[in-house]
C-alpha angles and dihedrals in degrees: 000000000000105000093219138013112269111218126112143225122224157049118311088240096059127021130208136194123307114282100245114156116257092024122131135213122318088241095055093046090048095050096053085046096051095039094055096037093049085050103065089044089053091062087039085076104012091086098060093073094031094058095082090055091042090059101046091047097053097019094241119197114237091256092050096054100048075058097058088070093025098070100045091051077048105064100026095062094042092062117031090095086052086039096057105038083047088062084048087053109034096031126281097241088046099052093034086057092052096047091062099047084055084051102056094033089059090045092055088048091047090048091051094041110139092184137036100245086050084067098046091049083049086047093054097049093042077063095055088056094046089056093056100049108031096067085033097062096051091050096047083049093052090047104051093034125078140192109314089001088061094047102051080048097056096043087055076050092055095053094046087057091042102055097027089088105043094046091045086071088045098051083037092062111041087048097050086045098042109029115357145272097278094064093064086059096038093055088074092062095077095032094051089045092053094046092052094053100041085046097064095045097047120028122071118258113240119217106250118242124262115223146091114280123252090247096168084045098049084052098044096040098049094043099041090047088040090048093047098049097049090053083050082056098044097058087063088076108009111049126244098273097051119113095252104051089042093048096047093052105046088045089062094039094060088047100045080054087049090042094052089042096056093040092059085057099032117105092210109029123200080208121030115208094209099082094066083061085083108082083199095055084034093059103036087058095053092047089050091063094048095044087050092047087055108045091042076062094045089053101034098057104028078060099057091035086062098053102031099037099021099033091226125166124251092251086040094058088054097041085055084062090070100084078059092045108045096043085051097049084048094051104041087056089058086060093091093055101035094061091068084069114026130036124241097249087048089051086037092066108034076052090056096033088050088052101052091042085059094043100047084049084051097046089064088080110158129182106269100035126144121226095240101066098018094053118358096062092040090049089053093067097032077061097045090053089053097058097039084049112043110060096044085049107052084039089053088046085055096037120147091340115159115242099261087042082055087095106046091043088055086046089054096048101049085035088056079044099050094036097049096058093044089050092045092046088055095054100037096059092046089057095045089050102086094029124113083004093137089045110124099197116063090229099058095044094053090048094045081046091050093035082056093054098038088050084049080050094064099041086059079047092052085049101048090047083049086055092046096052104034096041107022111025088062088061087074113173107017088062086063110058101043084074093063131006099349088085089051091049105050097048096050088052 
């Protein structure tokens, strides 16, 4: 059963999003995808520079604060794969509308929270509202967009996935210096409100599929992600070898197997295992993880570099990120144009090739440099590498999916997403441990400890251009068109 009609307004020459009835203009449905989309990515990496606030305002333990993001990466990454099979199920534009009412709902509790495990509650629930529409967002995208319409949308996609991060620490930052933490959680309340309103107005509905859940899948495939991110977590503080992180591991391990085993017999599969039949999905999604893992690290420890090495402010760590920032929002907006020129796997690479270029430059931090050369002119072509990668790389993760696979795809491409930063920031933080332990001056010991983790952060990039060029630039053709009209073409058919 198709989801939605497939036929198309506009001119030839320039096609515009799929003709539904009830649906608005292209520009309207892309806004509320973007805006909610860009909104879960804000408190993604808003946190990073609010942590310091949020301890000081509830007196948080060590332990409890690392929870207060924790729980949120948790969750979020358990049940993006459930998330995304139940829109499939239920209706996109349903399920899209209630989780951002959970969403908002979680950020006003976590703006009025009077205790720390009130905020990690909230946390945890904030998670439940990012699975759903995260996943949710891309395949509503996929299904109202066509062709060069799709790709321009997915570009704009890119580039909300690309700056989300890095604005979040800005935002972070000024509200936490200006006003206060809360108000960077607060802030989702109206915009959440707004979006659910203006969602069910303007977006299609999508019929809803027939068929029985995938009850053993949905177990199998929440548990064993949730198990395999907290021992991800775990190793942060606890080593590799600690119970929990073993344990946890090995749990999800054993789950994720179960899980693969059950979908090859399943009717109905959560996760259909047919999409990894494609090299060129197979392979976005592992250099997604890599990417991720490298950029969480990017963020995580430049961060840390600006206020402990640099003395930097809170606000003026965030507001560093902008050379980044601004050169990615520019490129990615090029994508569009770039793509009648260049194939996906071709902008893909130079992306990833730009990044680890930047982040091999940034990784050379000694004691006594300044944060124009050490860190400005690095950042522009970690920016640059952003917006050439992103939008190649969540086209190639959707690319020729049938319409009732839309969903899962969408769940695979934010899970390698979620998972990827949980698994980077595990190992980044193992390797930065030692590093800059015999250093007498608190300056060179935190940028021996950055420089260690940076350097953790290019090898991921190496990996994931091995992946590219290896997995995904064979496929040739096929790459690229899925950029462009190969995506028109296929669901129509």
């Amino acid at each position: 059963m198709r989801t939605l009609e497939s036929g198309t307004t506009g001119s030839a020459a320039r096609p515009a999003a799929r003709s539904v009835p009830g649906a608005a203009s292209p520009a309207a449905i892309l806004a509320i995808i973007l805006i909610s989309y860009f909104m879960i990515l804000l408190d993604n990496s808003v946190i990073f520079t609010g942590l310091p606030s949020i301890r000081a305002g509830l007196d948080l333990s060590p332990a409890t604060l690392s929870w207060v993001q924790d729980a949120y990466t948790l969750v979020f990454g358990g049940l993006l794969l459930l998330g995304a099979r139940a829109g499939d199920l239920v209706g996109r534009r349903r399920l899209f509308v209630i989780g951002l009412a959970i969403f908002g709902a979680a950020s006003l509790l976590i703006g009025l929270a009077p205790t720390g495990w009130w905020v990690v509650a909230a946390r945890a629930l904030q998670g439940i509202g990012a699975a759903i529409v995260a996943p949710t967002s891309l395949a509503l995208l996929t299904a109202h967009f066509d062709g060069k319409a799709r790709a321009r949308a997915v570009a704009w996609y890119g580039a909300t996935a690309g700056i989300g991060a890095s604005l979040g620490l800005v935002v972070g930052g000024a509200l936490a210096a200006w006003v206060s933490w809360r108000a960077a959680f607060l802030v989702n309340v109206p915009i959440a409100v707004v979006m659910v309103v203006a969602a069910r107005k303007v977006l299609a509905g999508t019929e809803r599929r027939r068929g029985r859940f995938d009850a053993l899948g949905a177990v199998c495939a929440t548990l064993g992600m949730g198990a395999l991110v907290f021992g991800i977590i775990s190793s942060a503080e606890g080593g590799w070898t600690s119970p929990a992180t073993v344990a946890g591991l090995v749990v999800g391990v054993v789950l994720l197997v179960t899980l693969v085993i059950h979908e090859s017999r399943a009717a109905q599969p959560i996760m259909p295992l047919r999409l990894f039949g494609s090299r060129e999905r197979s392979g976005a999604y592992a250099t997604r993880m890599l990417y991720m893992g490298a950029m969480i690290g990017f963020f995580y420890f430049t961060t840390q570099y600006l206020q402990d090495a640099l003395g930097f402010s809170a606000l003026q760590a965030g507001l560093g990120f902008l050379p980044m920032t601004a050169v990615n929002f520019a490129v990615a907006m090029l994508i569009p144009r770039l793509t009648t020129r260049f194939s996906g796997a071709v902008l893909l690479t130079a992306g990833v090739a730009a990044t680890l270029a930047g982040m091999a430059w940034l990784s050379r931090l000694a004691p006594g440099d300044t944060y124009l050369v050490a860190i400005a002119l690095p950042m522009l072509l970690i920016g640059a590498g952003q917006g050439l990668a992103f939008a190649p790389l969540t086209s190639a993760g959707i690319a020729r999916v049938p319409p009732e696979d839309a969903g899962a795809a969408s769940g695979l491409v934010n899970t390698a997403h979620q998972l990827g930063m949980a698994l980077g920031l595990g190992i980044l933080v193992t390797v930065s441990v030692h590093a800059g332990a015999g250093s007498l001056d608190g300056a060179a010991a935190a940028t021996a400890h950055v420089g260690a983790a940076l350097t953790g952060s290019s090898v991921l990039l190496v990996l994931a251009l091995l992946v590219v060029a290896i997995v995904i630039v064979p496929a040739g053709r096929p790459a690229a068109k899925s950029v462009t009209d190969n995506l028109s073409e296929e669901t129509a058919a």
